[in-house]
Legacy VTK file of the C-alpha trace (Angstrom):
# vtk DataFile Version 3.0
C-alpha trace
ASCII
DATASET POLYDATA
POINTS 285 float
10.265 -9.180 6.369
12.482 -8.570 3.164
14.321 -10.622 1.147
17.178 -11.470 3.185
14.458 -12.616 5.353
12.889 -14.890 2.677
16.253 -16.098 1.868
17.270 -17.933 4.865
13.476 -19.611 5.268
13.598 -21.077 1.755
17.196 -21.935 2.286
16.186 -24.111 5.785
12.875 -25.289 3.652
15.106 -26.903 0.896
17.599 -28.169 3.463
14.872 -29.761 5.988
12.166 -30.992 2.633
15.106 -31.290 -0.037
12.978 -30.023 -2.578
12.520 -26.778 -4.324
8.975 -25.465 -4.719
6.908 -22.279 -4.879
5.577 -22.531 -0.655
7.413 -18.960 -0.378
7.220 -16.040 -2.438
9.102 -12.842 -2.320
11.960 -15.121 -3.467
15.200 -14.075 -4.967
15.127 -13.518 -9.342
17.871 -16.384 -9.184
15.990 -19.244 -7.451
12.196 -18.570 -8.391
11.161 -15.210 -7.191
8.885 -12.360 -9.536
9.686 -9.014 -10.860
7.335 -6.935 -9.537
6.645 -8.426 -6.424
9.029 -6.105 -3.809
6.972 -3.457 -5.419
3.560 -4.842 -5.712
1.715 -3.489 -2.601
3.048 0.123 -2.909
2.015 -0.486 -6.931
-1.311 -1.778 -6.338
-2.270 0.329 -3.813
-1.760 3.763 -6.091
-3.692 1.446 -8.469
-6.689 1.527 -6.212
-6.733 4.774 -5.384
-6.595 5.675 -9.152
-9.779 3.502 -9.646
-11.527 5.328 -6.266
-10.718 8.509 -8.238
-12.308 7.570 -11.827
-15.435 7.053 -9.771
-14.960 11.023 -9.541
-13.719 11.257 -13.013
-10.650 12.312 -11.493
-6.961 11.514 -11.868
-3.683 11.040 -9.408
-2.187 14.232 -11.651
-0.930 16.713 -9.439
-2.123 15.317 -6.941
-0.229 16.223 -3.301
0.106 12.866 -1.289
0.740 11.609 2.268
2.673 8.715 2.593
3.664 7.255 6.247
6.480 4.704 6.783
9.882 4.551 4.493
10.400 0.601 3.769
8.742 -1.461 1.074
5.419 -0.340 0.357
6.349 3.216 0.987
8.854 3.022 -1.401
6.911 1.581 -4.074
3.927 3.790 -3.171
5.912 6.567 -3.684
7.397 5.465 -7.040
4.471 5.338 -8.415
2.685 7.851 -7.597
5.666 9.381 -9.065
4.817 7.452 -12.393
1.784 8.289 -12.307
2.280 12.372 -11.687
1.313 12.710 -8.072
3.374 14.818 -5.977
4.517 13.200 -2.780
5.169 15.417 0.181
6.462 12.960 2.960
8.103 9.639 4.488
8.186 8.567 8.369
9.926 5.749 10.553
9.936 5.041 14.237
11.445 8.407 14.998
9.443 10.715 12.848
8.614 12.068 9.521
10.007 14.302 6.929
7.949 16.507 5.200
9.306 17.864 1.581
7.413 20.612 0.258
9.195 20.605 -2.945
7.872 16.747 -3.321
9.892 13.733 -2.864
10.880 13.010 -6.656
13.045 10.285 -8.113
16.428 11.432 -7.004
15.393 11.764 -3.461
13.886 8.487 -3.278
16.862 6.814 -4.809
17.922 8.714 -1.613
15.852 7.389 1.263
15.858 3.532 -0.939
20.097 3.543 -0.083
19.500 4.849 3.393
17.072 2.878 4.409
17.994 -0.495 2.312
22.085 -0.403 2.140
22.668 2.147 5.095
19.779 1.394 7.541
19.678 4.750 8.550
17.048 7.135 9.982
14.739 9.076 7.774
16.320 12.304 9.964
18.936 12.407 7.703
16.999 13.170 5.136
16.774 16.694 6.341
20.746 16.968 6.275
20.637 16.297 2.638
17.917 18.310 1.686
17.596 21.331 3.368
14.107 22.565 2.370
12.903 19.678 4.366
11.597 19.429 7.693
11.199 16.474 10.429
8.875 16.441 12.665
9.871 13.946 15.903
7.782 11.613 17.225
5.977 12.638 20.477
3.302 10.256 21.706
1.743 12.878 23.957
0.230 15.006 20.944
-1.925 12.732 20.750
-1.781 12.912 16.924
1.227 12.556 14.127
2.049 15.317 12.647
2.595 14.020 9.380
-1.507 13.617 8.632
-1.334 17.170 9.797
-0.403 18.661 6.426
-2.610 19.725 3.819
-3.088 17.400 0.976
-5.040 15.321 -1.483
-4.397 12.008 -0.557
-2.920 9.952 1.935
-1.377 5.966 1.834
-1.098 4.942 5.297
1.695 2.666 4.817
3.669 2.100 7.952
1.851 0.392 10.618
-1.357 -0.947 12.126
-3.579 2.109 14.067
-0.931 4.748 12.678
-4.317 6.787 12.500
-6.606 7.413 15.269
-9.850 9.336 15.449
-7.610 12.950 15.950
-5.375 11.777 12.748
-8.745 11.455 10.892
-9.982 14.555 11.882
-7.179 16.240 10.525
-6.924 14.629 7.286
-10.424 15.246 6.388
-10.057 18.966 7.833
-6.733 19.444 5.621
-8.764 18.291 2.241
-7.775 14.922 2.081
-10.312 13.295 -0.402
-9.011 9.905 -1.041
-7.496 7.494 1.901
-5.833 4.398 0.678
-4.195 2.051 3.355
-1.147 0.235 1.862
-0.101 -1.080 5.656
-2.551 -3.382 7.303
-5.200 -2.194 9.290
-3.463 1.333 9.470
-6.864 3.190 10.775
-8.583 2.774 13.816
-11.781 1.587 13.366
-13.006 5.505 14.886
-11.418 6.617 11.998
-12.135 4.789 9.477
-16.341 5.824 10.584
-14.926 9.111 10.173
-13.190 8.647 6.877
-17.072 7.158 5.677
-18.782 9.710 6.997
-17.285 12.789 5.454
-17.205 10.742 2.333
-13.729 10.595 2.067
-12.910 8.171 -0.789
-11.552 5.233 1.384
-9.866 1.720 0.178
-9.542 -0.438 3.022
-6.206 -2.482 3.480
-8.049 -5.501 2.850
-8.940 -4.269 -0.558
-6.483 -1.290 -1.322
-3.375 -3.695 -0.232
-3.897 -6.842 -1.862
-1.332 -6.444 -4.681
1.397 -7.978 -2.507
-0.602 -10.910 -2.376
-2.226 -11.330 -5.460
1.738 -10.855 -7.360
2.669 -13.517 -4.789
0.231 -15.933 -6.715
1.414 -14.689 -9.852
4.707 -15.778 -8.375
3.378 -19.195 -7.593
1.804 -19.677 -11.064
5.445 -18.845 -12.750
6.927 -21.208 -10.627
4.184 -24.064 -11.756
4.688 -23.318 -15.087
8.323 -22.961 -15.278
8.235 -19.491 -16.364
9.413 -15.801 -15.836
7.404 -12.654 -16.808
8.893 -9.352 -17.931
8.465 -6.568 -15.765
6.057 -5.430 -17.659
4.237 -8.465 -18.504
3.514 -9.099 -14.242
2.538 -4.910 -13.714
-0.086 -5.733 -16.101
-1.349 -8.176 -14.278
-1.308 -6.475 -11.182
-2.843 -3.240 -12.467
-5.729 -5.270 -14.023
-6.100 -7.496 -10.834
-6.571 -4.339 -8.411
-9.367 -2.799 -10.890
-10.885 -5.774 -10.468
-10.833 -5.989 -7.000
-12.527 -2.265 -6.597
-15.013 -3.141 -9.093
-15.847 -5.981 -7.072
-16.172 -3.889 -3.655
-17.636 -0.353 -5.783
-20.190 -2.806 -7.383
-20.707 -4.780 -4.349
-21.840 -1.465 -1.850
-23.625 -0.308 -4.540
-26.114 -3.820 -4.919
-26.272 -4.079 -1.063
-27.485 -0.215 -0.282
-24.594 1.371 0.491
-22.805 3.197 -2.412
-19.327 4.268 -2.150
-18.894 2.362 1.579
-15.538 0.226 -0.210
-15.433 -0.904 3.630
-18.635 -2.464 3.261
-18.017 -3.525 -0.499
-14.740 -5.793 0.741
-16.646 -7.536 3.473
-19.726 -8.586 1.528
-17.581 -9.707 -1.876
-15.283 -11.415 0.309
-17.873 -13.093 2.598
-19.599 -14.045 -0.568
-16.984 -15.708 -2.385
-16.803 -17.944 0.061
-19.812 -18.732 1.170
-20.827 -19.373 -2.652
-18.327 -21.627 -3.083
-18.747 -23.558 0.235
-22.626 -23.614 -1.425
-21.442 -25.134 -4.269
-19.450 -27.909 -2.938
-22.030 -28.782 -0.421
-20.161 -27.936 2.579
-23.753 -26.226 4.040
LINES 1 286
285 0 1 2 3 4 5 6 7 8 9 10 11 12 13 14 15 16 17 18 19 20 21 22 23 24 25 26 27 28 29 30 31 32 33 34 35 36 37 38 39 40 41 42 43 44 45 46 47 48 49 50 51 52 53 54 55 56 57 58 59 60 61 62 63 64 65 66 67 68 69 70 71 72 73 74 75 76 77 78 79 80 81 82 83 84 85 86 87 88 89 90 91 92 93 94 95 96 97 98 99 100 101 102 103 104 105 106 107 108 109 110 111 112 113 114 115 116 117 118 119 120 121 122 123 124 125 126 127 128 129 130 131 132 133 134 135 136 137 138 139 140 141 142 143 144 145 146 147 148 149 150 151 152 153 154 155 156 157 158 159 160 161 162 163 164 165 166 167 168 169 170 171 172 173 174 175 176 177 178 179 180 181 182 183 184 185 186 187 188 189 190 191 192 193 194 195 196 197 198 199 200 201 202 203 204 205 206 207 208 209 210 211 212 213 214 215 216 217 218 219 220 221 222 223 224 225 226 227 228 229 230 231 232 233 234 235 236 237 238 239 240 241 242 243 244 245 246 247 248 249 250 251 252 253 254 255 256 257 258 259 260 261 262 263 264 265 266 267 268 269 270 271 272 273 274 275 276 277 278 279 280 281 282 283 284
């Protein structure tokens, strides 16, 4: 769902309940939405996997990164990594990926942004603008995608739920992928994601790694309350300092309960915690 999306249900909200309030966000600049927020799930998730990497004392840098998918988060994912001096190697849709081994940079996303935001195209054409690129169809009976086929640092699952399976895994962790950071929900099977733990892979679970589309969707609420609008600036600050806090939380949390490193296990607990402590403190048990 993009904007245009978000448009017409806020339109139909104000016509049906003839008021204008904050019960959507992704909203247009004009009429209450947030800078930052088409970009914060791409944004926060390279945020997470910049915290996974401090726990290594290492940085995004030079990184070589796999990112699936070629709308919103992948977009933003890929911008930043950008930003941050990671070196992005591919982009998928339906039909298949493109793999750039001179790196996606900033004039090739402006690239894929018009084709796949203005034009609607198919990231296929990608390859008939820059020729040093490959794509690599679809094709269901493989049994894998190619695209986590490649050998890289990183990887931001960002298309789809169960976009990789046990095989995917295998690969990934077999091509030196160190650090896994879904930015699509639920992208890895749950045989994967055992996989992804076990060869200690550093892994940021959706519910976790993901969670800057929603958290800048409260900071969109909380402008609308107060009648206000943040720079650009002002809200990626926020975000940035939300999603460390949010790994702390799961790092600190796997550590306490005896399994260090397991951010899988670190999400569940702090989340199941947070609310059972609060339903504690209102007396709801």
């Amino acid at each position: 769902m993009g904007g245009r999306e978000i448009g017409f249900l806020f339109g139909q909200y104000k016509r049906i309940r003839n008021e204008f309030t904050g019960v959507l966000t992704g909203k247009g600049l004009n009429w209450g939405g947030s800078l930052i927020r088409p970009e914060a799930t791409g944004y926060g998730c390279v945020y997470f996997a910049e915290e996974m990497l401090k726990t290594r004392k290492e940085t995004l840098e030079g990184k070589l990164c796999l990112v699936s998918g070629s709308g919103n988060v992948s977009q933003y994912t890929i911008e930043k990594l950008l930003q941050l001096g990671a070196k992005p190697v591919t982009a998928s849709d339906s039909d298949g990926a493109i793999y750039d081994p001179d790196g996606i940079n900033h004039e090739k996303l402006s690239w894929i942004m018009e084709l796949k935001n203005a034009k609607r195209g198919r990231i296929r054409e990608y390859t008939d603008q820059f020729k040093k690129a490959i794509f690599m169809p679809t094709d269901l009976k493989l049994g894998y995608n190619p695209l986590w086929n490649i050998k890289a640092d990183c990887a931001f699952p960002s298309a789809t739920q169960n976009e990789i399976n046990a095989k995917d895994a295998t690969n990934l962790i077999n091509n030196g992928v160190k650090v896994v950071a879904e930015g699509a929900n639920m992208p890895s099977t749950l045989e994967a994601t055992k996989l992804f733990l076990e060869a200690k892979v550093l892994y940021g679970p959706a519910k976790a790694a993901n969670a800057g589309g929603v958290a800048t969707s409260g900071l969109e609420m909380s402008q609308n309350s107060a009648r206000l609008n943040w720079t650009r600036e002002e809200v990626d600050d926020r975000l940035h300092k939300i999603m460390i806090a949010i790994h702390k939380t799961c790092f600190e949390t796997a550590e306490t309960y005896g399994t260090p490193g397991n951010l899988v296990n670190g999400a569940n607990i702090g989340g199941f915690l947070k609310v059972a402590n609060a339903m504690l403190d209102q007396g709801l048990v």
